[in-house]
RODO-2510 file (C-alpha; in nm, 4 decimals, decimal comma):
residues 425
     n   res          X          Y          Z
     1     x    -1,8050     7,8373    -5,1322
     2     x    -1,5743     7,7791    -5,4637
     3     x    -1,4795     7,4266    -5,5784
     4     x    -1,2394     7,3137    -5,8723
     5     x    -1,2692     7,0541    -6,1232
     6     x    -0,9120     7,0127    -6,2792
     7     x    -0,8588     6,7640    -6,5792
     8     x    -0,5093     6,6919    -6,6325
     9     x    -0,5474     6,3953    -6,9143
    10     x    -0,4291     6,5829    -7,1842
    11     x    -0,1731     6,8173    -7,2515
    12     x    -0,3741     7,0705    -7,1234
    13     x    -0,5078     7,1824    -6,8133
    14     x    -0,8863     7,2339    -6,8232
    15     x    -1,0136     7,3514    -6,4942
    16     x    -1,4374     7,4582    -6,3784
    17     x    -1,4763     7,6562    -6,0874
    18     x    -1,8521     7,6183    -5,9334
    19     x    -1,9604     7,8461    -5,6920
    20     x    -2,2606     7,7853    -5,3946
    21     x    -2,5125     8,0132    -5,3731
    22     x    -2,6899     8,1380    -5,1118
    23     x    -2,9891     7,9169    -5,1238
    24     x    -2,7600     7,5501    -5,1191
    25     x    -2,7446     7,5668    -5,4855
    26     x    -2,4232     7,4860    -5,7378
    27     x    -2,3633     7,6870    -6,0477
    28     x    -2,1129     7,7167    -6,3157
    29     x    -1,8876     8,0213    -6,2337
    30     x    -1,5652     7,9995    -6,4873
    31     x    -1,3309     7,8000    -6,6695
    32     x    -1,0387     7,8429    -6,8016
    33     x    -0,6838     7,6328    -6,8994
    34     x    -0,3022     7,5960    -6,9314
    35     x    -0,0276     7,4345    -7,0853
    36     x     0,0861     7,1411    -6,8888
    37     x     0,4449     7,1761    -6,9935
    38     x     0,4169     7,5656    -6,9706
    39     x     0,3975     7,7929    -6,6764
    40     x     0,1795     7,5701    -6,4734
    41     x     0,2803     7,6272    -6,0886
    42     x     0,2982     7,9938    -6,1352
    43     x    -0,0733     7,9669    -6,2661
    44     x    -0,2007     7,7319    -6,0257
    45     x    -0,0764     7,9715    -5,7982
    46     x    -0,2241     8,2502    -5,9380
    47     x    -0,5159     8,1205    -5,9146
    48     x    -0,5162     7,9925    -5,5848
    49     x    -0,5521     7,6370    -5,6207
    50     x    -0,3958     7,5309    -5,3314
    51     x    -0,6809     7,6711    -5,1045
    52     x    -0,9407     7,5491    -5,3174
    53     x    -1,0892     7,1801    -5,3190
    54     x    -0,9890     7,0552    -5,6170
    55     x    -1,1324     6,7651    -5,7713
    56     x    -0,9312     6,5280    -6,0209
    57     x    -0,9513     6,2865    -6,1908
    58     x    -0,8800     5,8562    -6,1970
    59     x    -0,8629     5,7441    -6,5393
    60     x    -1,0991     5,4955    -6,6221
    61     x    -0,8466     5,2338    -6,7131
    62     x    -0,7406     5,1892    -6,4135
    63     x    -1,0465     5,1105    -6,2198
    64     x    -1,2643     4,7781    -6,2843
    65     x    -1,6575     4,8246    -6,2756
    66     x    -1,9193     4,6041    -6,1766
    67     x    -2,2897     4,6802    -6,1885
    68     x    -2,4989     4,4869    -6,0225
    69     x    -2,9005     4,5003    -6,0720
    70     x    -3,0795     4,4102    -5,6800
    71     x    -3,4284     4,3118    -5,7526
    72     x    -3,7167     4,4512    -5,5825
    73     x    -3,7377     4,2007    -5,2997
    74     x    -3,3817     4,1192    -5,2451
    75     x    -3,3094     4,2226    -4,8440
    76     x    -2,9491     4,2816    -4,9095
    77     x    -2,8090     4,5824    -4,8135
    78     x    -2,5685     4,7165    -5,0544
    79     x    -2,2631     4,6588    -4,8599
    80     x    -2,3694     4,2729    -4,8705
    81     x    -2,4398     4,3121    -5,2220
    82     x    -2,1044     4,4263    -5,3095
    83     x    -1,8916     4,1533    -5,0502
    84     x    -2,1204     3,8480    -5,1586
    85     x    -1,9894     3,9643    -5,5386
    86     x    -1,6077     4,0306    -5,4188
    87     x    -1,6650     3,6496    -5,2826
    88     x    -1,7384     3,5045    -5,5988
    89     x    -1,5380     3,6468    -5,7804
    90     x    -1,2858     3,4705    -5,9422
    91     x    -0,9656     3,7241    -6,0043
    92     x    -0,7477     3,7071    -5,6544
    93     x    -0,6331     4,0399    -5,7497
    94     x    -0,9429     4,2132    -5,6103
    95     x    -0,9156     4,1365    -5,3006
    96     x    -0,6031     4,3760    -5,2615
    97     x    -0,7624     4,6358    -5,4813
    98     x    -0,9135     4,9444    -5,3233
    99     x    -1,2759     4,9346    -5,3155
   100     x    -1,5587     5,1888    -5,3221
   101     x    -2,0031     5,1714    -5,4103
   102     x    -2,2548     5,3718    -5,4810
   103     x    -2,6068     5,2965    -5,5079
   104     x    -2,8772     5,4425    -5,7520
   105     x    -3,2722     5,4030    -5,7925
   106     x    -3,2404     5,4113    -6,2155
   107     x    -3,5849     5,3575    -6,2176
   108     x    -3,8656     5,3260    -6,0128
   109     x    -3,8711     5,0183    -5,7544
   110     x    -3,5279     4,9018    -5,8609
   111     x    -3,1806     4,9642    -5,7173
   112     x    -2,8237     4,9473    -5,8798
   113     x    -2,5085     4,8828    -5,7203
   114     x    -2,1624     4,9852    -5,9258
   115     x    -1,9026     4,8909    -5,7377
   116     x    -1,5649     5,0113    -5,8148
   117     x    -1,2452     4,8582    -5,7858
   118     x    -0,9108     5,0180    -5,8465
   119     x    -0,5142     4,8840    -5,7652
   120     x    -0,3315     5,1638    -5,4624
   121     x    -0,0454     5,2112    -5,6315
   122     x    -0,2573     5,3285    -5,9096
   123     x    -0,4458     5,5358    -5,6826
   124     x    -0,1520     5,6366    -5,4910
   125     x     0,0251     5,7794    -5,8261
   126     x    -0,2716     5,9338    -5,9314
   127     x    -0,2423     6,0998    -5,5812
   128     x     0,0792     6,2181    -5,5432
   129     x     0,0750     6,3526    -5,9140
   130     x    -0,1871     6,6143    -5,8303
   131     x     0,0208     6,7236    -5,5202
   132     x     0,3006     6,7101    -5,6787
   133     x     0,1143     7,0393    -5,8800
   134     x     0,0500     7,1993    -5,4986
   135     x    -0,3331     7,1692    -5,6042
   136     x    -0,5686     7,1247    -5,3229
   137     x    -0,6811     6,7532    -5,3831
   138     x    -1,0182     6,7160    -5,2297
   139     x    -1,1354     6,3807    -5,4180
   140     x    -1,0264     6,1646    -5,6736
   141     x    -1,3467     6,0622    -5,9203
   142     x    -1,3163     5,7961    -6,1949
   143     x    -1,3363     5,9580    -6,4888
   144     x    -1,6783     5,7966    -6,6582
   145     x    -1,8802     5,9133    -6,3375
   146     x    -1,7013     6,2771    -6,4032
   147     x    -1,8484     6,2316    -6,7510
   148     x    -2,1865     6,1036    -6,6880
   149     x    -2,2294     6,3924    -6,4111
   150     x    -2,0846     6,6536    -6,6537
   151     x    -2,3391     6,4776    -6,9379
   152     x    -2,6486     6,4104    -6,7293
   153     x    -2,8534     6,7679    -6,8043
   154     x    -2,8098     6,6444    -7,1782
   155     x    -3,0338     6,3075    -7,1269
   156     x    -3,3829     6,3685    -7,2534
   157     x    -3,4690     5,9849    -7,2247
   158     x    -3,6902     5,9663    -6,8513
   159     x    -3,8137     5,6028    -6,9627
   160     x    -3,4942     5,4421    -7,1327
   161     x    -3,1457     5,4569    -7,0682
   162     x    -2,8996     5,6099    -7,2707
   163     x    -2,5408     5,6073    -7,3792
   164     x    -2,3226     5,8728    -7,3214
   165     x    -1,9713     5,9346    -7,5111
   166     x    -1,7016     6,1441    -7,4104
   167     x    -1,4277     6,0890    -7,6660
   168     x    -1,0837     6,2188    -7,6933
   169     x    -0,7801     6,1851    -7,9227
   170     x    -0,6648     5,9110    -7,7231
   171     x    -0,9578     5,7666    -7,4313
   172     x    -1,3345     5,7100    -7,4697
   173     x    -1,5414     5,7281    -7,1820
   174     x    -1,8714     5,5291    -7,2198
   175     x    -2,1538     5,5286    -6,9575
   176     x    -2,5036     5,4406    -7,0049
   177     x    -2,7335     5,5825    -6,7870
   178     x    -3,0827     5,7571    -6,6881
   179     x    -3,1185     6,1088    -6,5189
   180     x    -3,1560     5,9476    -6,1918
   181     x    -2,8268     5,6842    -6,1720
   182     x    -2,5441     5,4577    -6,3981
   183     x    -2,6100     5,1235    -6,5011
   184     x    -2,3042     5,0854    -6,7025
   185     x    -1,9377     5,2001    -6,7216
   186     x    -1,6318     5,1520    -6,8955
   187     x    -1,3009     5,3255    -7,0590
   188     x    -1,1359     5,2487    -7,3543
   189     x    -0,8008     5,3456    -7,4437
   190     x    -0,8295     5,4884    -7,7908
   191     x    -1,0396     5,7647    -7,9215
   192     x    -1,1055     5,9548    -8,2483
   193     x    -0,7640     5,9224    -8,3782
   194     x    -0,8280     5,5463    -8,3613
   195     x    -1,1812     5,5847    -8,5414
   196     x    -1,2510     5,1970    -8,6870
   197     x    -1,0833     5,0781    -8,3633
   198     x    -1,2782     5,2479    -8,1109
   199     x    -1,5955     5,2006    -8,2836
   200     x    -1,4800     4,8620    -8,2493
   201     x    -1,4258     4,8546    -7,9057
   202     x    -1,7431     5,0424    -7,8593
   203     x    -1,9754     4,7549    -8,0450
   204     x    -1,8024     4,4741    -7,7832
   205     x    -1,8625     4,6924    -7,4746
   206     x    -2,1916     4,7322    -7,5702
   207     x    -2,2759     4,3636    -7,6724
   208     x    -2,1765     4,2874    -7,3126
   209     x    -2,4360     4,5694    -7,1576
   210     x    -2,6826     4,4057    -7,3250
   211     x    -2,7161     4,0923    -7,2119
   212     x    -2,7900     4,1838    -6,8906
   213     x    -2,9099     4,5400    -6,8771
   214     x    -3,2324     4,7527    -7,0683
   215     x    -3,2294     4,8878    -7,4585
   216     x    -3,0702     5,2124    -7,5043
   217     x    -3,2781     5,4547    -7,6966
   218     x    -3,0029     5,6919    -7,7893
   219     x    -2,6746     5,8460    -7,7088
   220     x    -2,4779     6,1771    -7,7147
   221     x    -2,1540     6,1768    -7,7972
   222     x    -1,9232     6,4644    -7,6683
   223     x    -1,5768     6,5346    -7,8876
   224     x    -1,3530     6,8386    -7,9484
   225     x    -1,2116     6,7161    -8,2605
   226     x    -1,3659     6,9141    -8,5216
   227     x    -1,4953     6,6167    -8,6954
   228     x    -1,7342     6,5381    -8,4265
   229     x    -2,0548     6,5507    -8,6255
   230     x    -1,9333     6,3042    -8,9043
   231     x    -1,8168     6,0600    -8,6214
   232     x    -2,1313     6,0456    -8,4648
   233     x    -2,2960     5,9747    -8,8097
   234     x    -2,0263     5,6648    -8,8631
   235     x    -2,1438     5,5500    -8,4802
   236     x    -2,5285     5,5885    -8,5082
   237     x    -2,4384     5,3307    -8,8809
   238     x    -2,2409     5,1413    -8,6692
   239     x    -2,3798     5,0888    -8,3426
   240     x    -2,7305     5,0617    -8,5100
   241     x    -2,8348     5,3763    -8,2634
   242     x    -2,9490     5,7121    -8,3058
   243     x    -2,6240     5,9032    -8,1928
   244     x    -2,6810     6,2995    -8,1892
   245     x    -2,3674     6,5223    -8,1301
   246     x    -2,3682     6,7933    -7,8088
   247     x    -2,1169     7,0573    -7,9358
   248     x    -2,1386     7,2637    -7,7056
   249     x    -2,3074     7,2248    -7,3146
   250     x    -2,5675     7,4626    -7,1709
   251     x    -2,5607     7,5221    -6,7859
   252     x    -2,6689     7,8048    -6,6089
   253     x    -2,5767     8,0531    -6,3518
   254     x    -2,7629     8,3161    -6,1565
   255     x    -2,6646     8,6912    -6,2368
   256     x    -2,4275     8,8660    -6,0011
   257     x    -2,5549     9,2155    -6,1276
   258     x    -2,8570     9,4115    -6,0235
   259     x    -3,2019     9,4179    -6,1747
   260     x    -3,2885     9,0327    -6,2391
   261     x    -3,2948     8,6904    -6,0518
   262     x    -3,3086     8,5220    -6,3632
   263     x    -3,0237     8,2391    -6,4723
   264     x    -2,8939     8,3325    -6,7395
   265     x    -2,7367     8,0390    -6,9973
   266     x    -2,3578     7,9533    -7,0307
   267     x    -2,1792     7,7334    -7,2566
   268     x    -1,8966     7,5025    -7,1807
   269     x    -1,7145     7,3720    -7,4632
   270     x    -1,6622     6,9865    -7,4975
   271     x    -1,2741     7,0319    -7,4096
   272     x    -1,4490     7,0835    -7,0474
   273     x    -1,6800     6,8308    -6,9868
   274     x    -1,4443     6,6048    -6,7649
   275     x    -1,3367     6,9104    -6,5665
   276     x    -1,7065     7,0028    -6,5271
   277     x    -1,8237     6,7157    -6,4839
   278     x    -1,4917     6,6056    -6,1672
   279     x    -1,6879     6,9788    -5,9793
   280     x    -2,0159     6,8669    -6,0352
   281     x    -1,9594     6,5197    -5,8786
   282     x    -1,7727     6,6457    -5,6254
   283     x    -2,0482     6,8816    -5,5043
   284     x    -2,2749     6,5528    -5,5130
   285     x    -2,2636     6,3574    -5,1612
   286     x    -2,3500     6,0290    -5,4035
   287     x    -2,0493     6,0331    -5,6499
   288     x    -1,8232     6,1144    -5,3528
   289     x    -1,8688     5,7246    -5,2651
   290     x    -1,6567     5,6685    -5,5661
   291     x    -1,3877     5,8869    -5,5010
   292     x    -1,0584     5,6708    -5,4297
   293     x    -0,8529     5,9401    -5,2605
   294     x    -0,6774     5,7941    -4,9834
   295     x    -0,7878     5,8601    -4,6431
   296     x    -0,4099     5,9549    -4,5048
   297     x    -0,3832     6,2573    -4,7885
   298     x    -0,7831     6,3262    -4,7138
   299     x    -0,6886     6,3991    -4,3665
   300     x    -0,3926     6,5754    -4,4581
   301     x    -0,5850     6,7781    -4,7089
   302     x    -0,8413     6,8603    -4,4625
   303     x    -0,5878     6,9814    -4,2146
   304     x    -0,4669     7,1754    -4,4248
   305     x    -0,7623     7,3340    -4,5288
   306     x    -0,8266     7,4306    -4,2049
   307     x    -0,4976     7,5523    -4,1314
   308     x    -0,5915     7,9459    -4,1879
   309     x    -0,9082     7,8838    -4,0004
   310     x    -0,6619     7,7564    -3,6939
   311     x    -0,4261     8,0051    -3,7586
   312     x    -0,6907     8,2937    -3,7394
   313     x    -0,7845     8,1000    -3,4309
   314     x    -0,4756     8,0975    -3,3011
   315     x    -0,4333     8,5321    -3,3894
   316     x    -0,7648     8,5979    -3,2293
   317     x    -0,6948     8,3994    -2,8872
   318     x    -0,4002     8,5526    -2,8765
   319     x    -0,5323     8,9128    -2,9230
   320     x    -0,7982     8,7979    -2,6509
   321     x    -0,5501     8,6925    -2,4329
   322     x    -0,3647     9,0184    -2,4835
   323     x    -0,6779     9,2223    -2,3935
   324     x    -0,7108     8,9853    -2,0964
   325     x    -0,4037     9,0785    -1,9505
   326     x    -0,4143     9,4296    -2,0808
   327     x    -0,7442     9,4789    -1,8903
   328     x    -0,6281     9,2524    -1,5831
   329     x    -0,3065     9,4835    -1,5520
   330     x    -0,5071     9,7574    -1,5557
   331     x    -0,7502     9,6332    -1,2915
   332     x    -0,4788     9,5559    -1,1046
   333     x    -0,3096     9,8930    -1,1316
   334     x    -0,6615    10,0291    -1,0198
   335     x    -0,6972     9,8130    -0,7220
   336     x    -0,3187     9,8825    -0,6106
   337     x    -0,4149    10,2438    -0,5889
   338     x    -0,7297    10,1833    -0,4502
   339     x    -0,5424     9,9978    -0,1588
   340     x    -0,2646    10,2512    -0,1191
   341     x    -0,5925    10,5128    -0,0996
   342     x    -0,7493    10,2620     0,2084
   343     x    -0,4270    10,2594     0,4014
   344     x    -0,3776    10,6118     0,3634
   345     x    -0,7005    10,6407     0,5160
   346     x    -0,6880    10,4109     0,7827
   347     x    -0,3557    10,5593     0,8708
   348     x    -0,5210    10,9049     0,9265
   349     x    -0,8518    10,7161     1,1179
   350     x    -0,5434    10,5211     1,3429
   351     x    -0,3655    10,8998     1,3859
   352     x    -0,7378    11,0358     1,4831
   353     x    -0,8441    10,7115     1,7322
   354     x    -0,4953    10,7630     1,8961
   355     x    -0,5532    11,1554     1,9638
   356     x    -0,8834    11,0842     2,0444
   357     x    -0,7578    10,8093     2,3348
   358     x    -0,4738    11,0892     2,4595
   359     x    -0,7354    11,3565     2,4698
   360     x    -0,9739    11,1209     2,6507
   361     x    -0,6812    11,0551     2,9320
   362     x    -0,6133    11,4194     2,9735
   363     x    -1,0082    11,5052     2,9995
   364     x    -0,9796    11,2310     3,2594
   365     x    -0,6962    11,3857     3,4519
   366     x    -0,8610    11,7235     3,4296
   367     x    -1,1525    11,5531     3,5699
   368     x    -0,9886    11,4168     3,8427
   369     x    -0,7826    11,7266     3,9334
   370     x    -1,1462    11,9066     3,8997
   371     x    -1,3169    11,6510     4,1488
   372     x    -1,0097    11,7270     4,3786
   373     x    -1,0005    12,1148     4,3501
   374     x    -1,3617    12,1537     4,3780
   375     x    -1,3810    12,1298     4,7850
   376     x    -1,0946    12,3408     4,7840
   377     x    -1,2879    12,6289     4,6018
   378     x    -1,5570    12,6686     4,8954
   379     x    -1,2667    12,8935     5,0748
   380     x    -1,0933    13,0605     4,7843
   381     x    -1,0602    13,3035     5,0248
   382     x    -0,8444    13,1571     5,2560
   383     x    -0,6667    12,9613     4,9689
   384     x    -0,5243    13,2487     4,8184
   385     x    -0,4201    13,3975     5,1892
   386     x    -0,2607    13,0520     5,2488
   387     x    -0,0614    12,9827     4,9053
   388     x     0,0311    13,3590     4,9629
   389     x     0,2226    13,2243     5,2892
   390     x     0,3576    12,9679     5,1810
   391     x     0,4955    13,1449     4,8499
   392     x     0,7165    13,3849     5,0938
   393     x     0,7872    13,1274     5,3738
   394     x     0,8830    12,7921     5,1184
   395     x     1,2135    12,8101     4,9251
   396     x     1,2007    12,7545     4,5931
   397     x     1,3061    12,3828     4,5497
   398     x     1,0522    12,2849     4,8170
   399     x     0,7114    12,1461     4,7028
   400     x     0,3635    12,0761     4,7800
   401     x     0,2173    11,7125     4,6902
   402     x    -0,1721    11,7922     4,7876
   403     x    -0,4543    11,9948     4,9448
   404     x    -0,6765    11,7639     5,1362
   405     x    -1,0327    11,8862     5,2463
   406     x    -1,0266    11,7358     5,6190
   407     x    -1,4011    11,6205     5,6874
   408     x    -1,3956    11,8597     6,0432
   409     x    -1,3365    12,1764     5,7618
   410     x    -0,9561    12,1522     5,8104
   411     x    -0,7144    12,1786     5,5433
   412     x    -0,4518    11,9500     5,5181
   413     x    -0,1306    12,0419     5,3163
   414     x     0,1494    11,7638     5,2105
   415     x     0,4570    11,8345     5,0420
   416     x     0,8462    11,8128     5,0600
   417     x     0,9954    12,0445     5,2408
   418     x     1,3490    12,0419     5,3087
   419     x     1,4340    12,3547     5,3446
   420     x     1,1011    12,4977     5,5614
   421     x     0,8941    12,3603     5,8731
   422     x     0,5741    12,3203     5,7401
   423     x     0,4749    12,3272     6,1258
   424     x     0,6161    12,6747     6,1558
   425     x     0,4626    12,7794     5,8366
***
């Protein structure tokens, strides 16, 4: 199975395909880009996007976090969690807003709730802009949790949390985190071209995550610009934090040739991370609580990724029901002639019983002529001497009727006579 991450918040299109392997497990397969304002539908075409899940993503700004710690104890469920918090809360506006959770064990014993909220017509916009670019949409991820999943292999910190930058020209993407879960999210809309102002920004974000969350031991920062390294020197002055600078991320992926099992290492380059990170949550059944893609297009998108499967469906019962009726005619066909082949035969056996029956009557008359004649034969003699008579004395249209074996040894002859006296005779 092949799944997309596309990021479309810049002027280019950055896109990570991820492939499954055999054993369950996700790996990075390719990535590559395009000119927004170029060619794009003849290259999302070309490369199939349309069949693909594609992942994409919600900017941060317009989705609202809140992260809540639960305490050891506390019964709540995270659903009641997250509506006891929607009922306090103050701003009316959330209770229209779309809403999604996820829950994470950050460390051991404890559990965090972020709860997302996000306005539909953003959502809906967001939405319609990715089909309006006939792309598969499959889910649509805020864009910090697309950057903490695309960051999380960098976190060496298993005790603390740590921060995690993904900065643009124009959007910084700050999550604070451990290799298990978030704690913290937000977006802010300027980035490295906006230096002094986004450092800014950062130092009041932060100030808020303290009061309420654990000390960050460090943070990565993740930036294309070239001056990446000097920026996160500034930050690590600024934000009175070690900041170290991940130029380039390391994933790996098994070999497709022949000879060894072993992964071997691939390097995304920072202009990536949000489209690597939108496939890696996607693949992740917990991020995929956050995605805000609205059910109606879900289903829609799921139809129609399961439109060639119905289709092929479709093609195969047909070409069974064609065989069907192919064999059924033929079967027919057979058993037509087989019939024709069973009347023909009883026809004959109904010819054969009826000239058996008229060969039975005339054995029968020949038997009873025999049983009639056979008296007569004691005196063939006088038979013959008496038939010789009669033949000259009896004109021809005269006839006999019957010989009669008299019991005193006469003979008594019957017949019609007109012409002759049998008495004289």
């Amino acid at each position: 199975m092949t799944t997309v991450g596309l990021d479309f918040s810049t002027s280019t299109l950055h896109a990570v395909w991820m492939r499954q392997g055999r054993d369950g497990q996700w790996s990075f397969w390719r990535a590559a880009s395009c000119p927004v304002d170029g060619d794009l539908p003849h290259w999302v075409a070309r490369h199939r996007l349309r069949r693909l899940p594609c992942r994409v993503a919600l900017a941060g700004s317009h989705v609202v976090f809140r992260s809540i710690a639960l305490a050891p104890n506390d019964p709540r469920t995270l659903q009641q969690a997250a509506d006891m918090e929607l009922e306090i809360a103050t701003d009316p506006d959330f209770q229209g807003m779309c809403k999604r959770m996820i829950g994470y064990e950050c460390f051991p014993g404890t559990r965090q709730l972020i709860l997302a909220l996000a306005r539909p017509d953003a959502v809906q916009e967001a939405a319609e802009r990715s089909l309006d670019r006939h792309v598969g949409l499959d889910s649509l991820i805020p864009s910090p949790v697309a950057v903490y999943y695309g960051m999380r292999s960098l976190i060496t910190e298993t005790i603390h949390s740590t921060l995690l930058l993904f900065m643009t020209a124009d959007a910084t993407e700050l999550v604070v985190g451990t290799p298990t879960g978030i704690l913290f999210m937000r977006s802010l809309s300027t980035g490295f071209n906006a230096g002094e102002e986004t450092v800014g920004g950062l130092i009041t974000v932060l100030g808020i995550y303290r009061k309420t969350f654990p000390r960050i031991t460090e943070g990565i920062l993740v930036c294309p610009d070239a001056n990446a390294e000097k920026l996160a020197a500034d930050m690590t002055a600024r934000l009175r934090m070690p900041i170290r600078c991940a130029g380039l991320l390391r994933e790996y992926a098994r070999n497709d040739g022949v000879g060894s099992d072993a992964p071997s290492p691939l390097q995304v380059e920072p202009e990536y991370l949000l489209a690597y990170g939108l496939a890696v949550a996607g693949n992740d059944a917990t991020a995929r609580g956050l995605s805000f893609l609205p059910p109606a297009i879900q289903t829609d998108m799921r139809l129609r990724a399961r439109k060639p499967y119905w289709i092929m469906a479709a093609v195969l019962g047909l070409a069974a029901l064609g065989i069907f009726l192919a064999y059924s005619h033929a079967a027919v066909r057979d058993d037509r002639k087989k019939l024709h082949a069973e009347q023909a035969r009883l026809e004959q056996t109904r010819a054969l019983r009826d000239s058996l029956r008229t060969l039975q009557d005339d054995l029968t008359l020949i038997r009873d002529r025999d049983q009639a004649m056979r008296p007569l034969m004691r005196f063939p003699s006088a038979i013959r001497d008496i038939l010789r008579i009669l033949g000259t004395s009896l004109h021809p249209s005269d006839g006999l009727t019957s010989f009669t074996d008299a019991p005193n040894q006469a003979l008594i002859i019957e017949g019609i006579t007109p012409h002759a006296d049998m008495k004289s005779v």
